[in-house]
N, CA, C and O atoms as CSV, one atom per row, in Angstrom:
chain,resi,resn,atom,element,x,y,z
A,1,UNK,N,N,0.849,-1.177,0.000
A,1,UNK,CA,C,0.000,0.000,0.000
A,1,UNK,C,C,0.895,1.241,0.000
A,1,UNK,O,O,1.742,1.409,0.877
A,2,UNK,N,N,0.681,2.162,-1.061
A,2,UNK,CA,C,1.486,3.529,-0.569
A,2,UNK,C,C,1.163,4.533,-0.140
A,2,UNK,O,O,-0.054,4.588,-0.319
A,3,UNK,N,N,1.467,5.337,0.298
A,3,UNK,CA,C,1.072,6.416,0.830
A,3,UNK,C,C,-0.191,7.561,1.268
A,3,UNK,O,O,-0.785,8.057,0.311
A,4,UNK,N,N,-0.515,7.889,2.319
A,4,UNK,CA,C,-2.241,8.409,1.861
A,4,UNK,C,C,-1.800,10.091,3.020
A,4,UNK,O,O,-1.106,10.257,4.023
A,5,UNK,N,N,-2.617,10.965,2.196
A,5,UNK,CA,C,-2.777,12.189,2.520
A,5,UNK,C,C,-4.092,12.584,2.839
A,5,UNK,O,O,-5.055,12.092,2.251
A,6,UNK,N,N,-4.214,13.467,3.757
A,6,UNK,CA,C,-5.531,13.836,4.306
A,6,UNK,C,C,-5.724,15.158,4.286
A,6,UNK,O,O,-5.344,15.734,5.306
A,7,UNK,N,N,-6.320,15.992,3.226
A,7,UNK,CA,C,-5.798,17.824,2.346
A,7,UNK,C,C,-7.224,18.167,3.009
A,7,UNK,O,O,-8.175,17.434,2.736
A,8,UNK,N,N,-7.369,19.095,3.742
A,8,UNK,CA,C,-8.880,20.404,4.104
A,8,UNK,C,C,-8.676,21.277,3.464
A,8,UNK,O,O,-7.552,21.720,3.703
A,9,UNK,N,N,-9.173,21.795,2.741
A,9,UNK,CA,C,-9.074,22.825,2.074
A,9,UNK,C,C,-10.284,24.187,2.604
A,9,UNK,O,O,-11.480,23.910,2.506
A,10,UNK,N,N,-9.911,25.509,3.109
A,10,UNK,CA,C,-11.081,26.496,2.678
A,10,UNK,C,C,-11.270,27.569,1.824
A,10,UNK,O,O,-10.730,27.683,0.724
A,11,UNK,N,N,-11.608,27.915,2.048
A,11,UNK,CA,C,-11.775,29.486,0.889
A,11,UNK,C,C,-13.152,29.147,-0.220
A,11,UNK,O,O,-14.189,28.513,-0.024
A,12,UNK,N,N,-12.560,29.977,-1.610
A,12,UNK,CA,C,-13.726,29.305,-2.516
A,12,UNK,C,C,-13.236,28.537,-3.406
A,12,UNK,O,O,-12.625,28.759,-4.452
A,13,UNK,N,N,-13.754,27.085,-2.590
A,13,UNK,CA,C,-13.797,26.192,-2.959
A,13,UNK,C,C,-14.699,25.070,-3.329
A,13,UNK,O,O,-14.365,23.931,-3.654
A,14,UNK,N,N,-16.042,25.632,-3.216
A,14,UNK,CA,C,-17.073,25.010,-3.417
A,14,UNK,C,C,-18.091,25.670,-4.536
A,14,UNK,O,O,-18.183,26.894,-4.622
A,15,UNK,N,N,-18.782,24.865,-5.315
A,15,UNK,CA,C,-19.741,25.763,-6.237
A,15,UNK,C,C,-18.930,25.956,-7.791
A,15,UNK,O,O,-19.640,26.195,-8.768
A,16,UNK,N,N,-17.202,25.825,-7.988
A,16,UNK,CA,C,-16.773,26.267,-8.963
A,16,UNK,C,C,-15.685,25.179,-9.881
A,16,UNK,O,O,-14.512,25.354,-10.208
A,17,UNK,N,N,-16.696,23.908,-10.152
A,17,UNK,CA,C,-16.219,22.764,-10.441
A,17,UNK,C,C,-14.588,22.331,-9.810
A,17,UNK,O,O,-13.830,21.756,-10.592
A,18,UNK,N,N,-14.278,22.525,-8.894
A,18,UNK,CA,C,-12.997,22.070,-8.166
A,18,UNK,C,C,-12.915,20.886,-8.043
A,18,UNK,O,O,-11.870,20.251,-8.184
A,19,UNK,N,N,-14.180,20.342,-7.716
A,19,UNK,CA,C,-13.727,18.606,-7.087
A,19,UNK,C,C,-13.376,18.283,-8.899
A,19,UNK,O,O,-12.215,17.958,-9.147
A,20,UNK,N,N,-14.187,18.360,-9.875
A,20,UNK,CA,C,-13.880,17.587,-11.334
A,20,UNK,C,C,-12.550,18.155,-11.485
A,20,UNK,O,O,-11.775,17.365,-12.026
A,21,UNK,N,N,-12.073,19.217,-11.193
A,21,UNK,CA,C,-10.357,19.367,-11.104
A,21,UNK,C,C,-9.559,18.519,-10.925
A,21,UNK,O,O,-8.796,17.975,-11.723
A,22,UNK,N,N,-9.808,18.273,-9.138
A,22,UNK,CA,C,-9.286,17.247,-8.222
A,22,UNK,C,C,-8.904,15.839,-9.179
A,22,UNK,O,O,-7.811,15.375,-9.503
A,23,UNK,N,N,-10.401,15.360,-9.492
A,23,UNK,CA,C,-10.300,14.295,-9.675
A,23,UNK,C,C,-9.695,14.412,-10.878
A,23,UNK,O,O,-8.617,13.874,-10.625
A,24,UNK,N,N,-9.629,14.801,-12.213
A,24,UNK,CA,C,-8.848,15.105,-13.410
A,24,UNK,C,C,-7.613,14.946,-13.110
A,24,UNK,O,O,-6.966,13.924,-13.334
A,25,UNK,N,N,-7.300,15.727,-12.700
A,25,UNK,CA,C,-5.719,15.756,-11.561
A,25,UNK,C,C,-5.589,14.144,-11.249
A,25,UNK,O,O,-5.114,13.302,-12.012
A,26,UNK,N,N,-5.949,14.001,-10.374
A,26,UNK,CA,C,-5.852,12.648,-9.563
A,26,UNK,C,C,-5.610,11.497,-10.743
A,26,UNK,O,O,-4.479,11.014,-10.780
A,27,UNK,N,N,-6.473,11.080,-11.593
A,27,UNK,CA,C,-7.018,10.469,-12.232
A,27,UNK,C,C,-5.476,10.312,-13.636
A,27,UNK,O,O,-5.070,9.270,-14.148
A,28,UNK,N,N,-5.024,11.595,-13.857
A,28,UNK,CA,C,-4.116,11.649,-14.786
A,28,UNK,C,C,-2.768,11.016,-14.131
A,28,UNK,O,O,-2.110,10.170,-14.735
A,29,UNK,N,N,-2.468,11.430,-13.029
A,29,UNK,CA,C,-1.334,11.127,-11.940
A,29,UNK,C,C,-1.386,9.900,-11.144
A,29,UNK,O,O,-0.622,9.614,-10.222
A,30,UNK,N,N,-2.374,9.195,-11.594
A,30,UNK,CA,C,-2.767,7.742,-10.473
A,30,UNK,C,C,-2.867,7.837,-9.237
A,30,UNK,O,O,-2.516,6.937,-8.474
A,31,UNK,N,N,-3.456,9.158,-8.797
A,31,UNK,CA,C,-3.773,9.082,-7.578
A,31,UNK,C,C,-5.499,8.528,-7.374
A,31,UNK,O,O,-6.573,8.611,-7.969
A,32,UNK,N,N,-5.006,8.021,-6.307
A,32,UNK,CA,C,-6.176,7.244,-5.722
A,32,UNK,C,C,-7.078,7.903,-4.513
A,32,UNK,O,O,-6.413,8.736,-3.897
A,33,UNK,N,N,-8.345,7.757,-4.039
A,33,UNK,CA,C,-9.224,8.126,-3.081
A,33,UNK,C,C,-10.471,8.993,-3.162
A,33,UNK,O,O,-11.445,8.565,-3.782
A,34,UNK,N,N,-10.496,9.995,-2.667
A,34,UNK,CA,C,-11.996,10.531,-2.773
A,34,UNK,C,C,-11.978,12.502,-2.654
A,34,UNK,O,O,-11.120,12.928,-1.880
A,35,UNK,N,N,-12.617,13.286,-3.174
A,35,UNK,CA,C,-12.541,14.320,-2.749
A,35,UNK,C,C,-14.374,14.506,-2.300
A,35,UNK,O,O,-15.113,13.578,-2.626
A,36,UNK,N,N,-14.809,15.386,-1.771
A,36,UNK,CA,C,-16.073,15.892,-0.920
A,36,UNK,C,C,-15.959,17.637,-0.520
A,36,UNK,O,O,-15.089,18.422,-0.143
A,37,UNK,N,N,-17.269,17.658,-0.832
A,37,UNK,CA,C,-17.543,19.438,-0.335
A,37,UNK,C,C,-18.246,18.763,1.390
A,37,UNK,O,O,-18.948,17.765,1.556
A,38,UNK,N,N,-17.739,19.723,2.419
A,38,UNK,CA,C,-18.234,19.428,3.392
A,38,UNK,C,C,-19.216,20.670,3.871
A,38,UNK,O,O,-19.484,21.542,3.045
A,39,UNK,N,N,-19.688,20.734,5.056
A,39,UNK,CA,C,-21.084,21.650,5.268
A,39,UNK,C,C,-20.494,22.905,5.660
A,39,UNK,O,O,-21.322,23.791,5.874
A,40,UNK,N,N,-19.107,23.263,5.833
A,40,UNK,CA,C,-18.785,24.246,6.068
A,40,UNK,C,C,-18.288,24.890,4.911
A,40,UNK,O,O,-17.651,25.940,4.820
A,41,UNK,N,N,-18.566,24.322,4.283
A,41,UNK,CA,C,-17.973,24.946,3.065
A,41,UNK,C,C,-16.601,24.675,2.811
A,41,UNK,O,O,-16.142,25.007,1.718
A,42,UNK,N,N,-16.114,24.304,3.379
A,42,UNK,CA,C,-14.528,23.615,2.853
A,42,UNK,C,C,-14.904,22.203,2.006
A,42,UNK,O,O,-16.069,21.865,1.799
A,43,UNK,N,N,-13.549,21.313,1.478
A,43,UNK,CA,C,-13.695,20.252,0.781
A,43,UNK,C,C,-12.451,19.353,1.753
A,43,UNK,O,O,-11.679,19.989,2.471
A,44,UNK,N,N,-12.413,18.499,1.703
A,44,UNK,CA,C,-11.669,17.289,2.078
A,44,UNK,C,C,-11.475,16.053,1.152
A,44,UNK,O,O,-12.331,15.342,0.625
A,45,UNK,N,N,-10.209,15.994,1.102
A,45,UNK,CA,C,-9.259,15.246,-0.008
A,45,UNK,C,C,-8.904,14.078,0.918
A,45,UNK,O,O,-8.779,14.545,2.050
A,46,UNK,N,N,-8.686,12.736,0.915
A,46,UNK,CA,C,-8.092,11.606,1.061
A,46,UNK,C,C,-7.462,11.282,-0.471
A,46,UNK,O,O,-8.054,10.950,-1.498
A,47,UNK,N,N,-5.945,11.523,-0.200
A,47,UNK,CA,C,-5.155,10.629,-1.440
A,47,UNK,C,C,-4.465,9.931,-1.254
A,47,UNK,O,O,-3.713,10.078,-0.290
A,48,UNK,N,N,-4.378,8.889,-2.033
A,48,UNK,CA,C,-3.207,7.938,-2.349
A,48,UNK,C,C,-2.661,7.622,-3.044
A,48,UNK,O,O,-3.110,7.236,-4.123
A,49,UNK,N,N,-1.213,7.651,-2.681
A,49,UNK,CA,C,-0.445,6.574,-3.978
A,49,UNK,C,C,0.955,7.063,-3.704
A,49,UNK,O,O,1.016,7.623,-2.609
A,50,UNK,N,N,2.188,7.024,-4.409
A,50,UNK,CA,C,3.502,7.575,-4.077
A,50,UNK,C,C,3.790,8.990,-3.921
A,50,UNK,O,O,3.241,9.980,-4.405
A,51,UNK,N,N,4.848,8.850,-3.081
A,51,UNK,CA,C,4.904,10.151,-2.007
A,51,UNK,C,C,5.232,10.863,-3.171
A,51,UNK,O,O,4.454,11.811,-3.277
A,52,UNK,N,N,6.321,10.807,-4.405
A,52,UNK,CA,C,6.287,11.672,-5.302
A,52,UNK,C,C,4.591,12.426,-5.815
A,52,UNK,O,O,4.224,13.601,-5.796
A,53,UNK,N,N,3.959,11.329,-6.184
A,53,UNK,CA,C,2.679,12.002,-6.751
A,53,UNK,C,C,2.149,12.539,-5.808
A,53,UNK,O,O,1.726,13.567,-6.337
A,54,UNK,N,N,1.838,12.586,-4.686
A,54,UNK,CA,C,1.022,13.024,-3.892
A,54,UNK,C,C,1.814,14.412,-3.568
A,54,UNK,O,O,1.224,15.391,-3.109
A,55,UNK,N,N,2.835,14.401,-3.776
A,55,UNK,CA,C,3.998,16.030,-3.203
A,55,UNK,C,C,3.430,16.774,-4.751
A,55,UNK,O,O,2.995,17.925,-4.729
A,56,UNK,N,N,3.476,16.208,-5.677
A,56,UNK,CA,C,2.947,17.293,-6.971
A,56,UNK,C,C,1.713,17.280,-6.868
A,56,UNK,O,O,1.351,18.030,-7.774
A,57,UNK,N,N,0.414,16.746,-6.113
A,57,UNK,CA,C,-0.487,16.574,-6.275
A,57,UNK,C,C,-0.992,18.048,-5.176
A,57,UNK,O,O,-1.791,18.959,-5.393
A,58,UNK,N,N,-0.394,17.838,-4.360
A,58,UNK,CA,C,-0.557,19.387,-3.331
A,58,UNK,C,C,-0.067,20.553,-4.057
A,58,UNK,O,O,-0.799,21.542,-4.090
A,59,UNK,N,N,1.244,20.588,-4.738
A,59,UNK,CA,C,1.587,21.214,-4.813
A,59,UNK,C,C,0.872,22.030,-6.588
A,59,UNK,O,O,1.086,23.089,-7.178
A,60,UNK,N,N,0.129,20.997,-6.814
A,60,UNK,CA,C,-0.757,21.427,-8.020
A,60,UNK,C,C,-1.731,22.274,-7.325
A,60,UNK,O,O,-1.795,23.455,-7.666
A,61,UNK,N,N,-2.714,21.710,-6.138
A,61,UNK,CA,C,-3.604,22.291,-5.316
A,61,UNK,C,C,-3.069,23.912,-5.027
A,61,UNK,O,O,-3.483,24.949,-5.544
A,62,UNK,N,N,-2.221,23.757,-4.220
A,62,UNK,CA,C,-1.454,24.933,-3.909
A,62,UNK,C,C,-1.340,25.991,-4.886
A,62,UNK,O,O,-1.275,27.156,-4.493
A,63,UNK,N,N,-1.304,25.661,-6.347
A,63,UNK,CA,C,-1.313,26.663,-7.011
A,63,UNK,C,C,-2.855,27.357,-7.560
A,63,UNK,O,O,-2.999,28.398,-8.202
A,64,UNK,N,N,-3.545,26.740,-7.244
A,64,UNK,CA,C,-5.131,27.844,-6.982
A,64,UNK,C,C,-5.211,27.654,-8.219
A,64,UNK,O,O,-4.838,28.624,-8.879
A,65,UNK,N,N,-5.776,26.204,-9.171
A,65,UNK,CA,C,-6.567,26.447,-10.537
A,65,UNK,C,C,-7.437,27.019,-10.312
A,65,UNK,O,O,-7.873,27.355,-9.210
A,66,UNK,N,N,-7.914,27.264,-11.557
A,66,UNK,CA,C,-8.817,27.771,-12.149
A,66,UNK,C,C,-9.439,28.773,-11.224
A,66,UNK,O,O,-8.783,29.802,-11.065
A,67,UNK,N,N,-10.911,28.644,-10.393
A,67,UNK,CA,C,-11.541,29.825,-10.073
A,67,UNK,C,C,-11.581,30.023,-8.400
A,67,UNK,O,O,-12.243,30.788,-7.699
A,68,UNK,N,N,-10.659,29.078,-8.099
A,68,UNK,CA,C,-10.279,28.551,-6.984
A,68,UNK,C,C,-9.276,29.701,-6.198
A,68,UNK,O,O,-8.375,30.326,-6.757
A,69,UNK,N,N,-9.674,29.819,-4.730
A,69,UNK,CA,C,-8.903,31.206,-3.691
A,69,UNK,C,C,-9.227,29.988,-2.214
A,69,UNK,O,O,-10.196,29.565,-1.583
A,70,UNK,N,N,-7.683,29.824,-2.231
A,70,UNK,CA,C,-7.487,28.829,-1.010
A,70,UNK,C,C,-6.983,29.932,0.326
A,70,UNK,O,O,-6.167,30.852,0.265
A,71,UNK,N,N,-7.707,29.506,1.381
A,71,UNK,CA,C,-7.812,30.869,2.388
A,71,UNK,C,C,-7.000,30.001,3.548
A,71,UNK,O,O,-6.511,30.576,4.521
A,72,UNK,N,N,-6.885,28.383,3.334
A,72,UNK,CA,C,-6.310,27.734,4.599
A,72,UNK,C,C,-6.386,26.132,3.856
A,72,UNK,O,O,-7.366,25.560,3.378
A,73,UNK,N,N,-5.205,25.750,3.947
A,73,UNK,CA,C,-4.858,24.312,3.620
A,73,UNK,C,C,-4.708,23.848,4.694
A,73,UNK,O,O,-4.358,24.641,5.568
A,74,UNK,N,N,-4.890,22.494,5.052
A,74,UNK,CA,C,-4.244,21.306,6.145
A,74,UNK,C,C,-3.908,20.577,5.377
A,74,UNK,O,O,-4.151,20.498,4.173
A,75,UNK,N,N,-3.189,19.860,6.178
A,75,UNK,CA,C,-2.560,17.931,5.556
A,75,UNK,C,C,-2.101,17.486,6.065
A,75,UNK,O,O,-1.336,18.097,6.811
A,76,UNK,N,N,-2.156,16.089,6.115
A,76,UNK,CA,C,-1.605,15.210,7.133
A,76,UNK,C,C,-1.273,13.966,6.543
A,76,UNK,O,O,-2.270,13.451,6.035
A,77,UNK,N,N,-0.179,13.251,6.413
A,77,UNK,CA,C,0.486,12.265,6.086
A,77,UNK,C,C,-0.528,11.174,6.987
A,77,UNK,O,O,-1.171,11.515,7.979
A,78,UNK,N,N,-0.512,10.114,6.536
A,78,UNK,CA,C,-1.702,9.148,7.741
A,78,UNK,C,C,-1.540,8.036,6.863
A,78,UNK,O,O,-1.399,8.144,5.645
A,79,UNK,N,N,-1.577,6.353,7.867
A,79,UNK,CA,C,-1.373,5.378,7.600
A,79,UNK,C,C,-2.665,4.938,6.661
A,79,UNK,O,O,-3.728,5.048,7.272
A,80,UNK,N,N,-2.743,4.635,5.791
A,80,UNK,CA,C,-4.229,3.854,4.760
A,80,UNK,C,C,-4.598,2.805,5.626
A,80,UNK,O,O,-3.926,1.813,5.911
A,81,UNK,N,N,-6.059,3.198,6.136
A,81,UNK,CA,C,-6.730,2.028,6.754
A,81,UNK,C,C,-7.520,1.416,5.573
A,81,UNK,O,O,-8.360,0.630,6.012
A,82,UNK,N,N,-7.538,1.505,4.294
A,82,UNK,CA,C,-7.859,1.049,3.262
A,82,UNK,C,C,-7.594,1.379,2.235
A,82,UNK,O,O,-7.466,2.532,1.822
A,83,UNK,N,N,-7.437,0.070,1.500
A,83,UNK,CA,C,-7.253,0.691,-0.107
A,83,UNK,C,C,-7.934,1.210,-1.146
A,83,UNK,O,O,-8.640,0.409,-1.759
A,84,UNK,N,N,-7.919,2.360,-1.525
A,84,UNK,CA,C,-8.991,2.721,-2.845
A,84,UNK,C,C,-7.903,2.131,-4.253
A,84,UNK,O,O,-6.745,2.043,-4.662
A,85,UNK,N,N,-9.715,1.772,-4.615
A,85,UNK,CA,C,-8.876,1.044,-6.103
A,85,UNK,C,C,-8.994,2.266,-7.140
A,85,UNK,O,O,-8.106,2.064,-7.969
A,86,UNK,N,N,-9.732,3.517,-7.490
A,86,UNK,CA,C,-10.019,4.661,-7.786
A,86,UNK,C,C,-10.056,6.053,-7.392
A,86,UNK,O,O,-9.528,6.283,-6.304
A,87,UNK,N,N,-10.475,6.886,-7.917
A,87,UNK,CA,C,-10.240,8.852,-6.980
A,87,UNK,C,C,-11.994,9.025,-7.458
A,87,UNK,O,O,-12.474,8.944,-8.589
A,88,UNK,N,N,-12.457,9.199,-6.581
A,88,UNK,CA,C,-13.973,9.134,-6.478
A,88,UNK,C,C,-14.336,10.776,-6.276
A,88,UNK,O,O,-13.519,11.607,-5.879
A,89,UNK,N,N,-16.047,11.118,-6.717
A,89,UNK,CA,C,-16.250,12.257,-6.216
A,89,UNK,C,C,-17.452,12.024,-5.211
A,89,UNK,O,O,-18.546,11.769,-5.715
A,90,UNK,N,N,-17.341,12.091,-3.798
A,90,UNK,CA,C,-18.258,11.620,-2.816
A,90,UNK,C,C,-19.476,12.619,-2.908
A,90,UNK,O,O,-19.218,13.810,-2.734
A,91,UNK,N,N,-20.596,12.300,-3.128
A,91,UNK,CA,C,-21.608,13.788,-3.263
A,91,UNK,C,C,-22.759,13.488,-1.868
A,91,UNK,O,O,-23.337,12.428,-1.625
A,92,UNK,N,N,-22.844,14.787,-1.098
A,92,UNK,CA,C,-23.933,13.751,-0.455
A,92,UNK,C,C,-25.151,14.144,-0.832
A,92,UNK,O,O,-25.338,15.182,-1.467
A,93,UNK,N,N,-26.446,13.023,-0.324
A,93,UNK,CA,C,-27.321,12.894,-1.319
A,93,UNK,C,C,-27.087,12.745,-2.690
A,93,UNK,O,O,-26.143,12.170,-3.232
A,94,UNK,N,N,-28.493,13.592,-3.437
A,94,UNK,CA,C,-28.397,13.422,-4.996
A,94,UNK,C,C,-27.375,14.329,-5.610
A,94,UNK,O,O,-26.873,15.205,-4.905
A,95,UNK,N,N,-27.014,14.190,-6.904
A,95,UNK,CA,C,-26.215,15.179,-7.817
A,95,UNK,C,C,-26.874,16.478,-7.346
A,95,UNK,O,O,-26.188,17.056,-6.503
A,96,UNK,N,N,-27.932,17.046,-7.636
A,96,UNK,CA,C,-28.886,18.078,-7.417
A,96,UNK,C,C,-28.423,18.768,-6.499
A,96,UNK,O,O,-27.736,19.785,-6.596
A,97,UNK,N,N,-29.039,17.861,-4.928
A,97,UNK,CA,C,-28.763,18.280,-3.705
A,97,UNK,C,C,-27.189,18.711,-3.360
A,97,UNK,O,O,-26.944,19.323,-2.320
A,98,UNK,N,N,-26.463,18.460,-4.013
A,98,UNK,CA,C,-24.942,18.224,-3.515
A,98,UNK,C,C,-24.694,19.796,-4.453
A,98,UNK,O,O,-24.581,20.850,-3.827
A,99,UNK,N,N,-24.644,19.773,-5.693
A,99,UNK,CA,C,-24.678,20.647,-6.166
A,99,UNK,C,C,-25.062,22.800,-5.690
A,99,UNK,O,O,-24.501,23.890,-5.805
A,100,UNK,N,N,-26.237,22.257,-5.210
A,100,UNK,CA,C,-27.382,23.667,-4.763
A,100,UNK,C,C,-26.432,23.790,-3.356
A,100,UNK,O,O,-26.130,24.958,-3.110
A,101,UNK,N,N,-25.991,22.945,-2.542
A,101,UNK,CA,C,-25.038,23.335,-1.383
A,101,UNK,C,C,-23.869,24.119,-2.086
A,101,UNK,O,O,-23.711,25.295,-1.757
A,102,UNK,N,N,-23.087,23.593,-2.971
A,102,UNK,CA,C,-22.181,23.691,-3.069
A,102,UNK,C,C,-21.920,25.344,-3.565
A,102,UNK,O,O,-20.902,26.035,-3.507
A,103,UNK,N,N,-23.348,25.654,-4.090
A,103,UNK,CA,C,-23.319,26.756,-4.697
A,103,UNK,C,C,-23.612,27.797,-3.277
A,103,UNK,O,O,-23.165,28.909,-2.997
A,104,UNK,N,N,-24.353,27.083,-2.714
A,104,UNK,CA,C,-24.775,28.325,-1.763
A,104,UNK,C,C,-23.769,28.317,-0.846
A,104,UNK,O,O,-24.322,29.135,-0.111
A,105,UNK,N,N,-22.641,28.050,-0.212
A,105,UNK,CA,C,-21.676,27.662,0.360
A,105,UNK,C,C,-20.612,28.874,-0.534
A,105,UNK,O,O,-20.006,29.803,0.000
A,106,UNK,N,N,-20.618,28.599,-1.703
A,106,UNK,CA,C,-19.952,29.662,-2.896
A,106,UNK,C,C,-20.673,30.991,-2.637
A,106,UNK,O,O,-19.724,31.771,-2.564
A,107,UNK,N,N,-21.517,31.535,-2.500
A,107,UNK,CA,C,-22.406,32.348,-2.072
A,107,UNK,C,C,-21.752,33.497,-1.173
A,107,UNK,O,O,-21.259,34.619,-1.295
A,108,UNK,N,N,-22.121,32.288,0.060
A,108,UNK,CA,C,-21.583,32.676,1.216
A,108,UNK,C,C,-19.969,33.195,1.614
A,108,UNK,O,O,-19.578,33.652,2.688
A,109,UNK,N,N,-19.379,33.011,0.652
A,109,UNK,CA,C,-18.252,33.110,0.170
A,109,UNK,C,C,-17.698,34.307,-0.182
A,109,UNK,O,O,-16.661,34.914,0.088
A,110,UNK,N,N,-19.065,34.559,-1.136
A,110,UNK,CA,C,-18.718,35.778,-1.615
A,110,UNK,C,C,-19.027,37.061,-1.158
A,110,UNK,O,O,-18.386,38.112,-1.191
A,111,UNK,N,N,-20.265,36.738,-0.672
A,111,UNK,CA,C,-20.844,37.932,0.537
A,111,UNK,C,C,-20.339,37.798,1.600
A,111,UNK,O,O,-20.809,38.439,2.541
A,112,UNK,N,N,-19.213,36.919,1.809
A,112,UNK,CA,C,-18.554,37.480,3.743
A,112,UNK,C,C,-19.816,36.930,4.585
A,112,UNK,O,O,-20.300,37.637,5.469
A,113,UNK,N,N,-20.155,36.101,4.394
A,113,UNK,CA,C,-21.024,35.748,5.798
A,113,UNK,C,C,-20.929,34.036,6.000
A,113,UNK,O,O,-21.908,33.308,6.166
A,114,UNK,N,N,-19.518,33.594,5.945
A,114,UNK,CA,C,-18.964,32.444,5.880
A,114,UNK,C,C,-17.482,32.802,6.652
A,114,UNK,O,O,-16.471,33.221,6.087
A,115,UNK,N,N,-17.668,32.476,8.299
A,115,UNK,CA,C,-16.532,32.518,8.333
A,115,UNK,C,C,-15.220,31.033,8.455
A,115,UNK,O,O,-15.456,29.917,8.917
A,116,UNK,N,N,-13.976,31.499,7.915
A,116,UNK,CA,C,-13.278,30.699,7.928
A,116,UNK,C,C,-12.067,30.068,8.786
A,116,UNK,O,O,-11.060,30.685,9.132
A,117,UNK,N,N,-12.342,28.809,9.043
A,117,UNK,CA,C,-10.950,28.336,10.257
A,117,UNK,C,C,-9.027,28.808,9.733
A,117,UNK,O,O,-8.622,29.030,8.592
A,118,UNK,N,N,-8.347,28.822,10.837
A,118,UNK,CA,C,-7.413,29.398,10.769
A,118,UNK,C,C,-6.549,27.730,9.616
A,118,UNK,O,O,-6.571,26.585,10.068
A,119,UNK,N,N,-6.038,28.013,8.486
A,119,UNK,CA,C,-5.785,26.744,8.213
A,119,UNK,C,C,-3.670,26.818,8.320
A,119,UNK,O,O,-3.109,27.841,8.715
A,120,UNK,N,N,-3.005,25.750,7.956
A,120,UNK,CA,C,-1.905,25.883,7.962
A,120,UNK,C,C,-1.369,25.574,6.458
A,120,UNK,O,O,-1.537,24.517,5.849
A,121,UNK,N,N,-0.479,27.083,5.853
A,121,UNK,CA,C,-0.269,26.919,4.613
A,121,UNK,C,C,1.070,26.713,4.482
A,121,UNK,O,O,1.559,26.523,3.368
């Protein structure tokens, strides 16, 4: 098994196709696992695979594609309590439902009435 990373991301990061980034990314580089918009409006990354890919794989993040303004990164190196055989996009509920959060979360974003945790960059 190789290597797995655990990325929080905040800012605006939700609402502006980022996770199909992620996974594009992921997907080209053989990284493995899952990305998710969570209720605070941040997203959370589980990756895997070699420490090389996963060091360009942040360090792709880090550079703020596309419409993307990262306000606080985490990460954490962490043992794989399982293997993903793929880089998944976790939605909760329906496409729909997952979506209309994601936007209003983007929203909130933009009008300042979302505040954000202190992250480590």
């Amino acid at each position: 098994m190789n290597a797995e990373l655990k990325i929080e991301l905040f800012g605006r990061v939700q609402g502006i196709n980022f996770r199909w980034m992620i996974k594009h990314m992921a997907d080209e580089n053989d990284v493995r696992g899952y990305v998710t918009n969570k209720e605070d409006g941040s997203v959370l990354i589980v990756a895997q695979g070699e420490k090389k890919q996963l060091n360009d794989f942040i360090s792709w993040i880090r550079s703020e594609p596309g419409f993307v303004k990262i306000t606080g990164l985490n990460y954490a190196w962490q043992e794989p309590e399982i293997e993903y055989k793929e880089f998944t996009i976790k939605r909760e509920q329906n496409y729909f439902v997952d979506k209309a959060k994601g936007v209003v979360n983007l929203t909130k974003r933009i009008i300042g009435k979302n505040t954000i945790p202190d992250g480590n960059i």
